[in-house]
C-alpha positions in Angstrom: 28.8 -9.6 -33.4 27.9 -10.0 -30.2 23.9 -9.9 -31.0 24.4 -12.6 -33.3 26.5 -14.9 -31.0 23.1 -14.2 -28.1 21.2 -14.8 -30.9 22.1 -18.4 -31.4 19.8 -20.8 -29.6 21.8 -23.9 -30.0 24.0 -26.1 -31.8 23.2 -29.5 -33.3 24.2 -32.7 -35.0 23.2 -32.7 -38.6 23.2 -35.0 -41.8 22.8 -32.8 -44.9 21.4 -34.9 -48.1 22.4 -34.4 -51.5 20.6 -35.9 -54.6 20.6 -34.1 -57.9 18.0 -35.3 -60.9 20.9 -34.4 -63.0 23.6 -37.6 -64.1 26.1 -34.9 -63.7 24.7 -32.1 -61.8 28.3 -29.8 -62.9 27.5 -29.5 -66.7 24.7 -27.7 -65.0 24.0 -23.6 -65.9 23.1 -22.2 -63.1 19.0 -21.9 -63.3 19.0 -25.1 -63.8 21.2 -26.3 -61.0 18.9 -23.3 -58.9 16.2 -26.1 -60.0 17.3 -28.6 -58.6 17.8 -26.9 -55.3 20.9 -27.1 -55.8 21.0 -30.7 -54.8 19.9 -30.5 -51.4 17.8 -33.5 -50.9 16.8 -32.7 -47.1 18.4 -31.9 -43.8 18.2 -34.5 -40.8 18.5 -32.3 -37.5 19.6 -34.2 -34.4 20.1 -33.7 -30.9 22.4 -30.4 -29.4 22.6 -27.5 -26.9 22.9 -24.3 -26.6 26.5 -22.9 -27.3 28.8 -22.4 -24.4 31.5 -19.7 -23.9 34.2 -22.1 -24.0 33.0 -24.2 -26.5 36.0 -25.1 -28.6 34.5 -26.3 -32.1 37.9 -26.1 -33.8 38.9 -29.5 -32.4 35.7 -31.0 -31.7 35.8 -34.8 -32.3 33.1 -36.0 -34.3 32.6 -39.9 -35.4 30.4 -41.1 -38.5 29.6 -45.5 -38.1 27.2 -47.2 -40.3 25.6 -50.2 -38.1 28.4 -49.0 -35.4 31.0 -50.0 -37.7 33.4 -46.7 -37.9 32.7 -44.5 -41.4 34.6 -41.4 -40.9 35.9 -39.3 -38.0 37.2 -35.7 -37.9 39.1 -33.7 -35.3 39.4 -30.7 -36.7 36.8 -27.5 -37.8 35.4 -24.1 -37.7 35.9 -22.3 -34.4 32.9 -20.2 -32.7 33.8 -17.3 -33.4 34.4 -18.6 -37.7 30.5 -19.5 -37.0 29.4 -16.8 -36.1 31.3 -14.2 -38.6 29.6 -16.3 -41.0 25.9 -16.1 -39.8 26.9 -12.6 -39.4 27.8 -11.7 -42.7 24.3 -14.1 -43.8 21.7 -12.1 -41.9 23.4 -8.4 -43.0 23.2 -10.3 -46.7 19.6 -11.3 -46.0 19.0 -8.1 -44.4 19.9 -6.4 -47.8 17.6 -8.3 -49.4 14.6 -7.7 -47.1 14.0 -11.4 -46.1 16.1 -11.3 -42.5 16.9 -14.1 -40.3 13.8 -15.3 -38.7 14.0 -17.3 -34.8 14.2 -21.2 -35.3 16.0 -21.1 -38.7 18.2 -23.7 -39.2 21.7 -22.6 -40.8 24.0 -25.1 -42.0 27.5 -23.8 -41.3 29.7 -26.3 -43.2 30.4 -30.1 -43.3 32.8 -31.5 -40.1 33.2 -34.5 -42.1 32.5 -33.9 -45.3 30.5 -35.0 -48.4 30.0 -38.9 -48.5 28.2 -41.5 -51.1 25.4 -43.4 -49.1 26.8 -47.2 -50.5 24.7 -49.5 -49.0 21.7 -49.5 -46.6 21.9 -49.2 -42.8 21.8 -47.6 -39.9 24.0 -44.1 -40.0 25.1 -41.9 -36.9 27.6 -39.1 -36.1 28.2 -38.4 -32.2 30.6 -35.8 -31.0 30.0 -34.2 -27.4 27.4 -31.4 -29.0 25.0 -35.0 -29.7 24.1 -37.0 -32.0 21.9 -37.4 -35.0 20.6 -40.6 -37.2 19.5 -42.0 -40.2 18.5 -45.1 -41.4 18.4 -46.6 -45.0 16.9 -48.9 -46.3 17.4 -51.2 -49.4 
């Protein structure tokens, strides 16, 4: 796994958005969820670096504030090495299916913080030492 772990370029900040067209997207079958993509609505990168050897993701402290007013926080995560066993175990699955892992894909390895409805508008951001990324909302 040690190709993979050299293969990484960088970790980053990242808002994942979820909107299905469906009222309740789990009565769903399956195509029709595929559809819908699933209800990804877009990904917001922000700012990282490249991975360090003693980068300790498992405690990483990460803070969500709407208009700097504090959302969410989490302390806790995957580890490095959780990361990449998973992007592992994607690009041999990809592999299999003759579409590979191409250089500058962006693989979204799990939420920190979690889901969470967007109530109101405003300016979102989630810092933790890797960056930072934002989003703003309007009415």
């Amino acid at each position: 796994m040690a190709d993979v772990r050299d293969a990484i370029a960088g970790t980053h900040v990242a808002f994942e958005l979820f909107r299905s067209s469906y009222a309740d997207p789990g009565r769903q079958d399956l195509p029709s969820l595929l559809a819908d993509c699933l209800s990804n609505a877009g990904v917001v990168l922000g700012s990282g670096r490249a991975p360090g050897g003693d980068d300790r993701l498992e405690a990483l402290h990460m803070a969500l504030t709407r208009d700097g007013e504090p959302l969410a926080s989490a302390d806790t995560g995957a580890s490095l090495d959780a990361i990449v066993e998973a992007v592992h175990w994607l690009a041999q699955y990809a592999a299999r299916l003759g579409a590979g892992l191409k250089r500058g894909a962006v693989i979204l390895t799990g939420a920190r913080i979690g889901p969470l409805p967007v109530a109101r508008a405003g300016r979102y951001r989630a810092d933790c030492a890797l960056g930072e990324v934002r989003l703003g909302v309007g009415p």
